[in-house]
N, C-alpha and C positions, 0 to 999 in steps of 0.2 A: 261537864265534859261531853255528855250525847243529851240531846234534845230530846223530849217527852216520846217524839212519836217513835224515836228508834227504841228507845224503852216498850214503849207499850209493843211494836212489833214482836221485839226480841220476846217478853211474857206471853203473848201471844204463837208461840213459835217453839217456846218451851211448853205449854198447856198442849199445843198439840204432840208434842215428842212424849209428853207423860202419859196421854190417851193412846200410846200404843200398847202399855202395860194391860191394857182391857183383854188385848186379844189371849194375851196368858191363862186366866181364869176362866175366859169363854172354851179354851182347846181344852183345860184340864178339866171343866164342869161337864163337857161333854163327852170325856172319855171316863168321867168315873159313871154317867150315868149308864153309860155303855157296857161298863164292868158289871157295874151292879145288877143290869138286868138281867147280862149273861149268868152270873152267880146264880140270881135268882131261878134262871132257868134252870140250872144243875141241878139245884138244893132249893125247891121249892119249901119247904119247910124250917128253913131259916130266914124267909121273904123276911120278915119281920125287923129280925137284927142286924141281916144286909141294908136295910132301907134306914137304918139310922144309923148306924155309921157309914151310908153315904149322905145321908144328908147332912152330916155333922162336916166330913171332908169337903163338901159343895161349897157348905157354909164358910169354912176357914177359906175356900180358894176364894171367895165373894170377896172377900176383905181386900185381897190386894188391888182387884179394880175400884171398889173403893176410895181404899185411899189412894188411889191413882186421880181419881174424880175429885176428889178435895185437892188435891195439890194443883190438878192443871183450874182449878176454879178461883182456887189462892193469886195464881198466876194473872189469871185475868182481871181478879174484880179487886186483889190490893199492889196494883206498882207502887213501887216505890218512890 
């Protein structure tokens, strides 16, 4: 019914609409590191426990670019 290259357009097309999910993790990773230094500022003697549970919160936001990255890569490199 459509020809290879409207295929590969269309995955190509869709990899980049999944690549806008990056910019979610990017605003959230840099408002928690923004939080967390403010904290740290307040309560410099909890730096310690601030600094791991954000880096734990960074780490879970990573994931979703992530697998945003695997899907729009899926997209490209297996048409169907």
């Amino acid at each position: 019914m459509f020809n290879e290259e409207f295929v590969a357009g269309m995955a190509c097309l869709g990899a980049g609409i999944a690549m806008i999910a990056g910019l979610g993790p990017g605003i959230g990773q840099g408002i928690a590191a923004s939080k967390g230094a403010e904290a740290t500022g307040r309560n410099p003697e909890a730096a310690s426990k601030i600094r791991s549970i954000m880096v734990l919160g960074i780490a879970l936001a990573e994931t979703t670019g992530i697998y945003a990255l695997v899907v729009a890569l899926l997209l490209i490199f297996l048409k169907a």
